[in-house]
N, C-alpha and C positions, 0 to 999 in steps of 0.2 A: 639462506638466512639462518643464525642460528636462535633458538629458542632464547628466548629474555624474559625477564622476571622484573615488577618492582620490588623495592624495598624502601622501608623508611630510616634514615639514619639521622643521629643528634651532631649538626656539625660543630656542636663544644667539642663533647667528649665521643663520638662516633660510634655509641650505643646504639643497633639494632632494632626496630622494632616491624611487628608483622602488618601495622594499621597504625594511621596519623595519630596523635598525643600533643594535645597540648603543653604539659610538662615533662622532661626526660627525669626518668624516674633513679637513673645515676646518679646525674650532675646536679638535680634541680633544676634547671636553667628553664625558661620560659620560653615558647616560641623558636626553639633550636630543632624542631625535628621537619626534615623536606623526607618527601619522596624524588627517590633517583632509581634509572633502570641500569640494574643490573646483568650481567651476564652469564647463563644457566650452564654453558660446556665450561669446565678448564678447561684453558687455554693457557701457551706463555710464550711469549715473544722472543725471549732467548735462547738460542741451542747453538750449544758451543761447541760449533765442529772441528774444530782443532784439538780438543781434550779429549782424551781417552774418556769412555765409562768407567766410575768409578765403581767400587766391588761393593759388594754389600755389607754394611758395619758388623761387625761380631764385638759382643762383649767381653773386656779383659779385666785382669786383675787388677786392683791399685796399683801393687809393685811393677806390673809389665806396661805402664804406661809409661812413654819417653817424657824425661823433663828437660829436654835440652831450651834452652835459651829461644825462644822464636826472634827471626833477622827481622831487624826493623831497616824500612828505609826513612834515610835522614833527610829530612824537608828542610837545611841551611836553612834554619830561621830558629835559634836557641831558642826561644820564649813558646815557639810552637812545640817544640818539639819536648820541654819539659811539661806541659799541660797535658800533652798525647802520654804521658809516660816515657821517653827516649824515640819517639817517631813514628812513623805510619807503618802498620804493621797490615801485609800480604794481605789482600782477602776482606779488610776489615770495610766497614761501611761508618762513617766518622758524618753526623748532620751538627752544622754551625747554624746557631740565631743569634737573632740581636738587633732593635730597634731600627726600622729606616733611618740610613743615612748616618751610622755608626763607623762605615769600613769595613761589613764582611765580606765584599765584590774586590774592594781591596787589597783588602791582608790575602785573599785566596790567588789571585792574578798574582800579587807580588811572590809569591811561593811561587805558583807556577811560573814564571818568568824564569827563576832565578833557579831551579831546577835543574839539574841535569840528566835529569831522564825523561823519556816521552813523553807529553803531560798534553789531554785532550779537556777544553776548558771549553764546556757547554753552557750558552748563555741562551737564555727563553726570555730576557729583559732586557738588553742590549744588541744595536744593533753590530757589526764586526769594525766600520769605523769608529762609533765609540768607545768600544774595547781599544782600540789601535790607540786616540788619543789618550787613553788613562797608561798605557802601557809605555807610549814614547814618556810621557811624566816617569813614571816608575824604573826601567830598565828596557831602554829604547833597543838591546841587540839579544833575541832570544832566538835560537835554531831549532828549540826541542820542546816548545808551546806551539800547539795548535789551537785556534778556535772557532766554533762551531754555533752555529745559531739557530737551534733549532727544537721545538719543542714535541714533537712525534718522536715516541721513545724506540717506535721500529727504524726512525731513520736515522735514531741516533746509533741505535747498532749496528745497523746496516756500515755507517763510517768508523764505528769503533772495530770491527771486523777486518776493515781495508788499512784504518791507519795502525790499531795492536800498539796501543798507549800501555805506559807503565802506571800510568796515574789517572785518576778521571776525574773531572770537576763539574759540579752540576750545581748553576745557577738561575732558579731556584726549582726547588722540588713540588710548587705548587703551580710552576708555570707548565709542568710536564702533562702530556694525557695518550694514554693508548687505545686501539681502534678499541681494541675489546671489551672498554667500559664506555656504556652509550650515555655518559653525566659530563658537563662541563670541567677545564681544568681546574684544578687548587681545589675540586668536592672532595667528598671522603672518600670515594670509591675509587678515583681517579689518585689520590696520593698513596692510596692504599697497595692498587695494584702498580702503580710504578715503582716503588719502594722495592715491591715485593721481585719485580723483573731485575732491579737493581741489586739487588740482591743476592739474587739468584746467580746472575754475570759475577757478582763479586768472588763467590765461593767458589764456580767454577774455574774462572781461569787465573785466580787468587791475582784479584786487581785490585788493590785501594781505592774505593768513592767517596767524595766527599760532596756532600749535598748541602746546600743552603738552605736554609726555611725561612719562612716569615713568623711574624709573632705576634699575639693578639696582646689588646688594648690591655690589659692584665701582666704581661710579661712571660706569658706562655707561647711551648710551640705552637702554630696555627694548626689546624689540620686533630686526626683522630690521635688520639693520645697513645694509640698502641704504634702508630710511630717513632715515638721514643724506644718502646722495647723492642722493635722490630730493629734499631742499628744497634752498631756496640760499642759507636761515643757520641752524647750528647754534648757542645761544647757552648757556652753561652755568651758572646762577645757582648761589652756594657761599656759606655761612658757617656759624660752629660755632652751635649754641643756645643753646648758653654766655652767646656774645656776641652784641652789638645790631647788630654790623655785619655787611651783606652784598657780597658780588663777583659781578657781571656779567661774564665773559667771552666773547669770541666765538671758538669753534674751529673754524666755517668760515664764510665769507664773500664769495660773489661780486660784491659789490658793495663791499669795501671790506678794510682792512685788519684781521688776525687781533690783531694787538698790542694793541689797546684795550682800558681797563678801565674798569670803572663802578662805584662804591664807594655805599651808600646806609647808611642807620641807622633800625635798625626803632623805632618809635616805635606808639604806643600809636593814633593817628591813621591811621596806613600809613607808608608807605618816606620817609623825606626824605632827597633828593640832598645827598652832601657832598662840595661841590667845594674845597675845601682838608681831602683826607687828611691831610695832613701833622699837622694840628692834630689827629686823633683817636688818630696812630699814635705822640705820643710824650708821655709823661708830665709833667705841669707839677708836677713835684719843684724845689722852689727849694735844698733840703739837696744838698751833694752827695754824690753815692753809689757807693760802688764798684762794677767790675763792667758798669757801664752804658755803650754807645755809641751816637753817633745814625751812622745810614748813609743814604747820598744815592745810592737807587735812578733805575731809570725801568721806569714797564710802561707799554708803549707808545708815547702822544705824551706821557706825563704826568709829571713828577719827584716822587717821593715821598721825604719823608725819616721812617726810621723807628727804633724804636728796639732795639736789641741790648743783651739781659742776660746776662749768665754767672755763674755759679758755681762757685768752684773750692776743694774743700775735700779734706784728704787721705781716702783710701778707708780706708773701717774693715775691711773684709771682705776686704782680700789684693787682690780684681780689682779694678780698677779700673771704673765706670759712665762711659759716653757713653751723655749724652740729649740728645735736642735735640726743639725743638717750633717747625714751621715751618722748618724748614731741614734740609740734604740732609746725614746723620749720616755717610756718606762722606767727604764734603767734609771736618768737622771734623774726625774722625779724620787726614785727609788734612794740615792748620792745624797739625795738633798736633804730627804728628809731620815736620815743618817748624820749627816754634819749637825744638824738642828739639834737631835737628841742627846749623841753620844756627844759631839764634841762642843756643842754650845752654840754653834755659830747662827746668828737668827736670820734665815734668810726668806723663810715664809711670806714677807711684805715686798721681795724685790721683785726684779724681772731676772731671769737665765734666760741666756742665749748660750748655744755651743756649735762648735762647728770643725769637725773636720776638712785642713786645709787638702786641695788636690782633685776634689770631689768626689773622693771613695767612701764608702760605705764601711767600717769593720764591728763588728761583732765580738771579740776577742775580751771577753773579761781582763787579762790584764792592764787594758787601758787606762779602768778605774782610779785607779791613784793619780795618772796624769790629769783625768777629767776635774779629782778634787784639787789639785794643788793648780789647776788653772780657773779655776771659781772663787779662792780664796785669794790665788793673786790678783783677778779681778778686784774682787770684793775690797784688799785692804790694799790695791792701786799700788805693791809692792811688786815688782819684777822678779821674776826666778833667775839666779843668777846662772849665766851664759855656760854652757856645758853639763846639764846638768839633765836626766831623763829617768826614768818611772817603768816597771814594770811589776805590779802587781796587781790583785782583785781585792775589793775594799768588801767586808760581809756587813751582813743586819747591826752587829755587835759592836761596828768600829773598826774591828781586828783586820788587820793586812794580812790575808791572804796570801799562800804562794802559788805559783803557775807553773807548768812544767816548759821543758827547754829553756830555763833560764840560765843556762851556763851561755849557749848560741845566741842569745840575745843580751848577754854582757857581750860576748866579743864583738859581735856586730855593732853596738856601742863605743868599743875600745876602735875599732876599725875606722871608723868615721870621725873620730875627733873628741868623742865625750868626756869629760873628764870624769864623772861620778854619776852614781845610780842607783837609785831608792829600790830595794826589794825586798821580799817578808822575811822575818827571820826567821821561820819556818823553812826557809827554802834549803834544800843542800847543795851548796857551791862548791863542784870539783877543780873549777879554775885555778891552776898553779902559773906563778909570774906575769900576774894581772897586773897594767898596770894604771887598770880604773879603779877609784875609792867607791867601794862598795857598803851603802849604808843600810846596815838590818837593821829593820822597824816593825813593832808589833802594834803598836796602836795610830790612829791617826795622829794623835796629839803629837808622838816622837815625830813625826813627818812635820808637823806643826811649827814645832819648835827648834827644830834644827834648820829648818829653811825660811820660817819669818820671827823668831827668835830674836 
């Protein structure tokens, strides 16, 4: 038997300690520290006998380091593979969350289905007939997915040894646990050292893993938080239940930029890519409607144009209501009492309501202008006339703000049908043979007056 040790861990944040605490002195958190027994020898459960040893690092120059290109493989799935940065890169260890019952069992199965390389898809939550039904759904004829049910990470290696997969997929990384930590699955110790085996197999025989997690009532990963720096992409799947549509984000990424998004439509089938958002995020209302504006975002590399509603009706109850849905109610409060000062408009006694249609959330200051020019059409129950969208940031002063990449968010405008578009005239427009009417505005009032004029 080998020598064990306890130890006490914070299972928030997976803070250490030598003796129980009622509070973890990290996180704050209350009543988060257990004692688990740990394991005193290293130990590891992988040893890659088909790899040569490798030699031992020596220090080089800046200049003598190669910068050639590293080979990504392609995961046939565009929206995945723009969020990875251009695809799954050798070696790399890639962890997906995202509230139960989102699609991350999903979107990963459908990758590996559709695949054309070995692809070994470990499931600790399913049994191999429910895999088979979600799979005949999805892509019923697959020769080069395996799956595997099993949550002992030695006997997962033990069949990743025999089968020598190109791909590895582990669902989820909290159902995993090895002999060599003596604490239940999903504890700290347990996700810790699996991670860490996981890991380990990745680098040596340069295998892409892609793990699952769960996530706590807050929207965090479950598990110790040096989980996150322990892989080298965090990717965070989002959408409501409500709706069909889901978000792929990436919140870290070594090998590529954090800005990218990936927008998909749950379907009856599995996930289908939809690479013109724009056409889900705005309403094909031929009536015109008050209250309504389209706004010409960007998350990432990509121009989205979407839609902004408001309502603005006097408050019956004395206080006045700000709601907002997908947008930062600061902000609006912020909008509002802006319109009130600078431009006169009295809106202190009504109710605002706002709401981003689609059920996305954006954050992008350029929105501003569409937020006001849809409060006001509320407000004086006049329609913005049909083809018509906003991309600037509104300041303290009044003053229209300009944003950057607005040259790529006129054309994305131009591309979809718009006829014309509000932006600051601060902005520099290198756009030659445009053939949207681009209107520079510097105060609110010019927005005012040329649109309910």
């Amino acid at each position: 038997m080998a020598k064990t040790k306890t130890a006490f861990f914070c299972q928030n944040c997976g803070t250490q300690y030598a003796k129980w605490v009622g509070q973890c002195s990290a996180c704050k958190e209350w009543n988060t520290v257990v004692e688990e027994v740990v394991q005193k020898e290293e130990k590891t459960s992988w040893k890659a006998s088909t790899t040569p040893l490798k030699k031992i690092a020596k220090p080089l120059r800046v200049n003598e380091i190669s910068t050639d290109k590293e080979l990504r493989l392609n995961t046939f799935d565009l929206e995945f593979n723009r969020v990875l940065g251009g695809g799954l890169v050798p070696g790399a260890l890639v962890l997906l969350g995202g509230e139960p019952g989102v699609g991350k069992s999903t979107l990963l199965l459908q990758i590996a289905l559709k695949l054309p390389y070995k692809t070994l898809y470990v499931s600790g939550e399913e049994s191999q007939k429910q895999i088979k039904m979600r799979a005949d759904r999805i892509h019923p004829n697959s020769e080069t997915c395996f799956i595997l049910t099993e949550t002992k990470t030695q006997n997962i290696f033990k069949q990743i040894e025999s089968t020598e997969p190109d791909i590895v997929v582990i669902d989820s990384i909290q159902t995993l646990h090895s002999d060599y930590i003596e604490s239940a699955a999903g504890s700290i110790s347990q996700i810790r050292e699996c991670t860490a085996e996981l890991i380990k197999f990745a680098k040596e025989t340069n295998t892409p893993v892609i793990l699952i997690g769960h996530i706590t009532k807050d929207g965090s990963i479950a598990g110790p938080k040096i989980l996150e720096h322990m892989v080298d992409t965090v990717l965070q799947f989002e959408g409501d239940r409500n709706y069909v549509y889901r978000i792929l984000r990436s919140l870290k990424n070594r090998f590529g930029s954090t800005a990218e998004l990936g927008i998909y439509e749950m379907q009856g089938s599995g996930l289908r890519q939809v690479n013109n958002p724009s056409e889900i995020l705005i309403s094909k209302n031929d009536e015109g409607l008050s209250g309504t504006a389209i706004a010409s975002t960007v998350e990432g590399m990509r121009p989205l144009m979407i839609e902004i509603q408001a309502l603005v009706s006097t408050a019956v109850y004395g206080t006045p209501q700000r709601s907002t849905t997908g947008y930062n109610a600061k902000r609006l409060n912020m909008l509002l009492a802006v319109l009130e000062k600078r431009a006169g408009f009295k809106l202190g006694a009504k109710d605002v309501f706002l709401n981003i249609t689609g059920g996305i959330s954006v954050d992008d200051p350029a929105i501003d202008l569409a937020v006001i020019a849809a409060i006001l059409s509320s407000n004086e129950d006049i329609p913005i006339e049909k083809g018509v969208c906003f991309a600037a940031e509104v300041g303290l002063a009044g003053e229209i703000r300009p944003v950057q990449r607005v040259d790529q968010r006129i054309s994305e405008a131009e591309k979809l049908g718009f006829t014309s578009i509000y932006v600051s005239k601060n902005n520099k427009i290198t756009l030659k043979n445009s053939k949207i009417e681009v209107h520079l505005v510097a105060k609110i009032e010019d927005m005012v007056s040329t649109l309910f004029g």
